[in-house]
Every structure is written in C-alpha cells, then in structure tokens.
N, C-alpha and C positions, 0 to 999 in steps of 0.2 A: 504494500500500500504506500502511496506516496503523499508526502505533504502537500496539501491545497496551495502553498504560496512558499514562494521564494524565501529561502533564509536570509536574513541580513547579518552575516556574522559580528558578531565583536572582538573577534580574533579571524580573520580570515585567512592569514597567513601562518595560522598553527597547525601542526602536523601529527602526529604520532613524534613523540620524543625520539633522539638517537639516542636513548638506553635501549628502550622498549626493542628498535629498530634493528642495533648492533645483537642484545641480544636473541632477539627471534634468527638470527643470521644465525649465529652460535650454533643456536639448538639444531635448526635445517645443515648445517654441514658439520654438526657432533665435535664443534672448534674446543679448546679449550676458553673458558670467557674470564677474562680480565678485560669485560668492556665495562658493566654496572658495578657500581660500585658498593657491593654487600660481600661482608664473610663467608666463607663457606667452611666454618669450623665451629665448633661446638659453644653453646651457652652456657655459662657458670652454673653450675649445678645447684650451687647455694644459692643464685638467686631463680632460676626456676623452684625450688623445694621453699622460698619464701613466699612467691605466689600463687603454689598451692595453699597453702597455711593460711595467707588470706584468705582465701577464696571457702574453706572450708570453715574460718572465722564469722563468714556470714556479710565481708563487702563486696558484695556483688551485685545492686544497685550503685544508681546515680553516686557520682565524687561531689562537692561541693563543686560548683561553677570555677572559680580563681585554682582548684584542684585542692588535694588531702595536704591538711596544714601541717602535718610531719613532712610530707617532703617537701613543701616552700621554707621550712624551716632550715630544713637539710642544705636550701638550695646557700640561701641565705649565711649559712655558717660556712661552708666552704669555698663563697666569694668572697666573702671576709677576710680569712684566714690563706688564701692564696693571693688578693689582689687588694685586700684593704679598705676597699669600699664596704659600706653598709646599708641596707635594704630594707624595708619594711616588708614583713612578711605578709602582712595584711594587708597593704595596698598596692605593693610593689611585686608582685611574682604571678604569674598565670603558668600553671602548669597546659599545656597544648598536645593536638595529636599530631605531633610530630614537629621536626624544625621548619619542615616549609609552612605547615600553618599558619606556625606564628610569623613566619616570613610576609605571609599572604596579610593575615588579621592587621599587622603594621600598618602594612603600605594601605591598604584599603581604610583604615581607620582615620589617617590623616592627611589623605591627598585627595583635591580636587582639582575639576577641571581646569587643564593650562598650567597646571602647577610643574615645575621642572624638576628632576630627581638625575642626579647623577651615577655613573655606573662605568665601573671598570671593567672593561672585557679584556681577556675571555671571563664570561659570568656565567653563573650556574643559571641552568635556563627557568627554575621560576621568578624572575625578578621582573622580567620586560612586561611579561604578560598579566601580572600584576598591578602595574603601573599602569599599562596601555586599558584595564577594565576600567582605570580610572579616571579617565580620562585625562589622566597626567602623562608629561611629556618626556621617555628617557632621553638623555644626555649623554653619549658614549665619548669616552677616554678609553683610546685603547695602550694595551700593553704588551711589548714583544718580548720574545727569546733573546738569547736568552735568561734574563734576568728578571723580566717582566716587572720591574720598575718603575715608578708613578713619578712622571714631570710634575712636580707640584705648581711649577711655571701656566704652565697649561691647567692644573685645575681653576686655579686662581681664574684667569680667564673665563671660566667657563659659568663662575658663579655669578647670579645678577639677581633682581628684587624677586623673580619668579621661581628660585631655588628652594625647592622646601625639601628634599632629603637629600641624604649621599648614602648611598651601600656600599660597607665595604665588610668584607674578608678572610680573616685571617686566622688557622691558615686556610691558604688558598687554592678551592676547588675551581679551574685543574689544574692548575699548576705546580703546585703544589709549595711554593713561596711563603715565606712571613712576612708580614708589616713590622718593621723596627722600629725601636723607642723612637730614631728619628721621624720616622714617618707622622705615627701619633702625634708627637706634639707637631709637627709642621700642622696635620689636619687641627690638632685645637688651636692654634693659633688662626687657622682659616677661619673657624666659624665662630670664633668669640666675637659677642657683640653682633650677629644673625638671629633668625628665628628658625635658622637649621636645622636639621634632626638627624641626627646618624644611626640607620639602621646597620650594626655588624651580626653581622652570620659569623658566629664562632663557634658553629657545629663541631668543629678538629681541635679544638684549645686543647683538650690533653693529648695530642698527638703531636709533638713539636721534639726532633732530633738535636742530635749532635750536642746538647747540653744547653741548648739554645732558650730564650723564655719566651711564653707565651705574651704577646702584649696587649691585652684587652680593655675596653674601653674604660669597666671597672677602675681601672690603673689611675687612670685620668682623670682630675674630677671637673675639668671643663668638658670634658666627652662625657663623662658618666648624667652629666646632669640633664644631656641633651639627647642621650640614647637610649633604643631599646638592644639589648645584648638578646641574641638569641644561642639556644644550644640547646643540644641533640641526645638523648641516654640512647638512642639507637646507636649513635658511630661511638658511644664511648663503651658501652658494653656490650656492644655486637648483637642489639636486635632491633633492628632496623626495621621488622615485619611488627615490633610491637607498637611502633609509630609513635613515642611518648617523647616530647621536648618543652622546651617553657622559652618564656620570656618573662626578663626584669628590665624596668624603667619605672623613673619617676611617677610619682603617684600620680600627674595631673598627664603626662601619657599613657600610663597604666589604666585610668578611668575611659579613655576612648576606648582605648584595644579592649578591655572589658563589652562594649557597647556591642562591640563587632564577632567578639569570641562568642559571647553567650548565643547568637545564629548562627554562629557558624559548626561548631559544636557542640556547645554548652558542657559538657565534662569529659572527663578523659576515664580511660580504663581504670576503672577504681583499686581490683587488687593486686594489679601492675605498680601506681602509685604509690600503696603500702609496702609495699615490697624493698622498692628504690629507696623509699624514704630507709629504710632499714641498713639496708647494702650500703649506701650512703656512708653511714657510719663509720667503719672501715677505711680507711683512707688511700690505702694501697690499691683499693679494687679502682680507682680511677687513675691515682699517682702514678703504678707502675705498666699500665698498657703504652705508653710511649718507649719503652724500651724493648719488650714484644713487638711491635710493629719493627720498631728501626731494624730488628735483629731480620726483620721478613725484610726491608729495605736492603740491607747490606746482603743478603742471601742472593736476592735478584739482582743485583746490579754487578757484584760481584762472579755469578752466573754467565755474564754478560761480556766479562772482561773477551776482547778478541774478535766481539760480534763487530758488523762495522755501520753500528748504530751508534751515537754521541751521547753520550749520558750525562747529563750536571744532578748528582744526588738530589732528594726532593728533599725539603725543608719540615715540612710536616705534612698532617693529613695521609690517606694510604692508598698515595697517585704515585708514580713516577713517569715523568716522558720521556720520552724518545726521540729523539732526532734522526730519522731516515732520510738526510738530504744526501748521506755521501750512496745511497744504495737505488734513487731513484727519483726523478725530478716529476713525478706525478702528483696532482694535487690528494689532499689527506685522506679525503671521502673514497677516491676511488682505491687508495692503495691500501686504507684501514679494511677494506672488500676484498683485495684482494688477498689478502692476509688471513683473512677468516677462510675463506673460499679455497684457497690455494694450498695455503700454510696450515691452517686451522688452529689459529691463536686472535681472538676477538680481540680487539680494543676502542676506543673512542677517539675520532679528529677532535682538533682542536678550532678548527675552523669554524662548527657548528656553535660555538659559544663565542664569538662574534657577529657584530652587526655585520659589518662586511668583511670578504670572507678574508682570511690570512692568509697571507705566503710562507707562513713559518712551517716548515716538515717537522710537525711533531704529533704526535698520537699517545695517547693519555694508555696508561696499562693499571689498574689495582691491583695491591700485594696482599690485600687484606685475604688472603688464601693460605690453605694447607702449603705447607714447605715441599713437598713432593709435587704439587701440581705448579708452583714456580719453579721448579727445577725442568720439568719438563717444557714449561712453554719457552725459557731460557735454551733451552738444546735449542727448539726446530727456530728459536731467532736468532743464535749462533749461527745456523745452518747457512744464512741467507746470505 
C-alpha cells in the first residue's frame, strides 16, 4: 500500500548509517568486523549478577524521571573526585538511554531556528541531524590527518551573535585524538563573556592512553558553567546494547533538557541503574579499562608493524586508523568495500563523517575485540 501524498522529509539527505551499512557488508561476505564500534567480549559478571538482584529486588517498574538517585549520586562523586567540579544531584544529573540521547535531548532543548552551532568534522554522525531537526544551522570546521588539530584562528572567525553551541569531543570518535589543557582553555577563553553553550561528548573519558589525562569540561569552570558533559556506561563497561548514559549541566540547562527528556523517554532501565549505581563504587571497574584497551591498542598496531599501512597510535577511545595512501590512491568508501569484499576485514571511511568528502586515506578499525580476532585481521592487513 502506498502513501496518499508525497513525503516532505526533514532529513532528506539521510540514509541508513555507514555502521549499519559496513556492517550488513561484514555479515554478507562473513569479513571479520572492526567497522561498529561495540565489544565483542564478555560482561563483568559482577555487574550482570547485580542486575539480576535488582530485578529480583522488585525494581522493575518506572526509574524516577532525572533516573535512581544512587546513581546520580555515584555520578556526582566520581566527577568530583576525578575533575573537581561539583554537581547537584538533584538538579544537575539526568540519567538517559544512552549517550546519543542525551546528545539529541541537548541540542533539541536549546536550539532554534537560525541558530548556529559549531562542529568539528570528522563528527560522529548524530550531531548534524540533530541540529538540522532544529532548524539550526551546523557550522563545519574541518580537521585533517594527521593530527586532526583545531585552528582556533578559524574558530574565532566562525563565531558571530547567531552562535549558540559548539560540540566538541574528546576523546575523539574517529579519530581517535585528545583535546589538550591547551585546547580547553583557548575554547574558555572563546566563549567567556557569550551566551554559548558547549555540548562535549565525553563518551571515551576513561579510555585515554599512554599516561595521558582526560580533559573534560568539568576541569574548567568557565566551561563547566556553560556545559552539558555527556557520557556513556555503555563504552565504559562494555554494554552498549544496555543503552544507559547521563548528562550533567547546570541547573538552569539541566531544567530544559529535563522538558525534552521527560518525551523523549521519560526513565531509563531501572534495574540497570541500580546496579551501576553499585558497580560504581568500586573505583577500578572504571579506572582500570584504559589500560585493557591500550594493551588491545599496542597488540594491533604492533601486529601491524611491516604492513604498508601508516599508523600514528590512537590517543584514546577504541578506534585506530589507518592510513592506506602508500597501498592505493582510491577514495575511502570504495577501498573500505573493497576490503570487506576482497580481504574480509570490515572497517569504516573516514570521509562519511564529513560534510564534504576528505582526501585523507584513512579508515577507522575498532580494537575493542577479543585479542585473537585482532591478531587475525592484522595477518590478512599484513598481507596486502
């Protein structure tokens, strides 16, 4: 049966994601996939066997709307205690289904039409589409290989009375890049004295290598006072299918994003939330996954040594790219195909997370995999 009338989209130019896309390739030619980016190794047992006990507890109705105030508490104390800022638990925390909601609930809470938002590509691709429902206007700053490095010369430029946010980062999907202390304060010094607002995606903050720190907006309290800080218990604990993340900001942006959360989902998995609040506790269950990751970092790259791919180690988050310029001057999209198809080792261009497309030969690979299934897609990329 067909619709009586024409659609008029409001995203017309949206497609099936290249996750979805790379991996559906995967599956049809049985590739190994390091294109999506989810684990594929096992759940802490202690925190599954926690949400059982909830659930047998009897929370398995509705969470309170803002989420269970053991884990805004949780969230609360180990922002604190890492970055020194402090947060009201009661007005300042939304637990969400997942990082992009709260990504989505932000931008949608406080932007309207004409409004300008800024955005550094390559971006993770919920942010355009966000903006563009709102009928707010993105602003692209792009950034190359390979250091992927922000001319702050050129942000400057780009801000004017119609700026009302900036997204950024770090660390950075797909890059896999940090923003440094320099970076931050150059950005607080941009928007001191604006009516700015900095949305960070800090979904990787405990995934940051080589001894390096995380530097989150918390850090700052000319950014903290103007930000909503997002982040993810999916990429920190490896369950990305349980979709559970939060957002902290000020009370008087806290109160919108409340406006917008409470239809968009109104609560979150209740005895997931119990749980986390618990796990939480613990310090090490967060603290020491950046050093398991890196170990899966140095395994792949190391794996690698001799292939005649270019490698600059990733900074955090559990991306690394790839540089295939010395192996083939074909653009991303078609060679990341050809690679599945041929090779059968999925990954993601880097192109598709630009407005317009890149000339940079790199292709995004996730480690966040069993050590034997990086060992084997390292052989057949040796091979080539």
């Amino acid at each position: 049966m067909n619709y009586p009338e024409p659609i008029f989209s409001k995203l017309p130019n949206i497609g099936t994601t290249i996750f979805s896309v790379m991996s559906q390739l995967a599956a049809e030619e049985n590739a190994i996939n390091l294109s999506q980016g989810f684990p594929d190794f096992e759940v802490s047992q202690e925190l599954m066997g926690l949400v059982f006990d909830q659930m047998k507890s009897g929370f398995n109705q509705y969470a309170p709307m803002q989420g269970d105030m053991g884990l805004r508490e949780q969230l609360v104390s180990k922002v604190y205690k890492l970055y020194g800022q402090v947060y009201d638990p009661e007005t300042e925390v939304t637990i969400t289904a997942g990082g992009t909601q709260a990504i989505y609930t932000a931008i949608t809470a406080l932007l309207h039409e004409d409004d300008e938002v800024v955005v550094f590509t390559p971006a993770y691709d919920c942010y355009v589409p966000a903006i563009e429902l709102t009928g707010a206007n993105p602003v692209f700053i792009e950034l190359h290989a390979p250091d992927y490095g922000i001319d702050w010369e050129e942000v400057k430029k780009m801000i004017n009375h119609r700026t009302k946010m900036i997204i950024m980062n770090s660390p950075h999907n797909p890059s896999g890049t940090i923003w440094s202390r320099s970076d931050m304060e150059e950005l607080e010094r941009i928007v001191r004295g604006t009516g700015i607002v900095i949305l960070s995606d800090e979904v990787y903050q405990h995934i940051v290598f080589d001894g390096k720190e995380h530097q989150s907006v918390a850090r700052y309290p000319g950014l903290a006072e103007r930000s909503f800080l997002i982040g993810s218990f999916g990429k920190t604990f490896h369950i990305t299918g349980w979709k559970v993340g939060y957002a902290m900001a000020p009370k008087e942006l806290m109160k919108e994003f409340n406006k917008v959360h409470q239809f968009v989902t109104f609560a979150v998995n209740h005895p997931v939330q119990k749980a986390l609040a618990e796990y939480l506790k613990t310090e090490s269950h967060y603290l020491g996954i950046a050093e398991m990751y890196q170990n899966k970092r140095d395994l792949f790259i190391h794996a690698l040594n001799g292939s005649r791919f270019k490698v600059k180690p990733s900074e955090g988050t559990y991306f690394q790219l790839l540089d295939y310029g010395d192996i083939t001057d074909d653009i991303d999209t078609g060679y990341a195909r050809e690679l599945t198809s041929k090779y059968k080792v999925a990954s993601i261009p880097i192109s598709v997370f630009y407005k317009n497309v890149s000339q940079d030969k790199m292709l995004r690979f996730c480690f966040a995999k069993q050590n034997e299934t990086l060992l084997k897609a390292a052989e057949i990329l040796n091979a080539i």
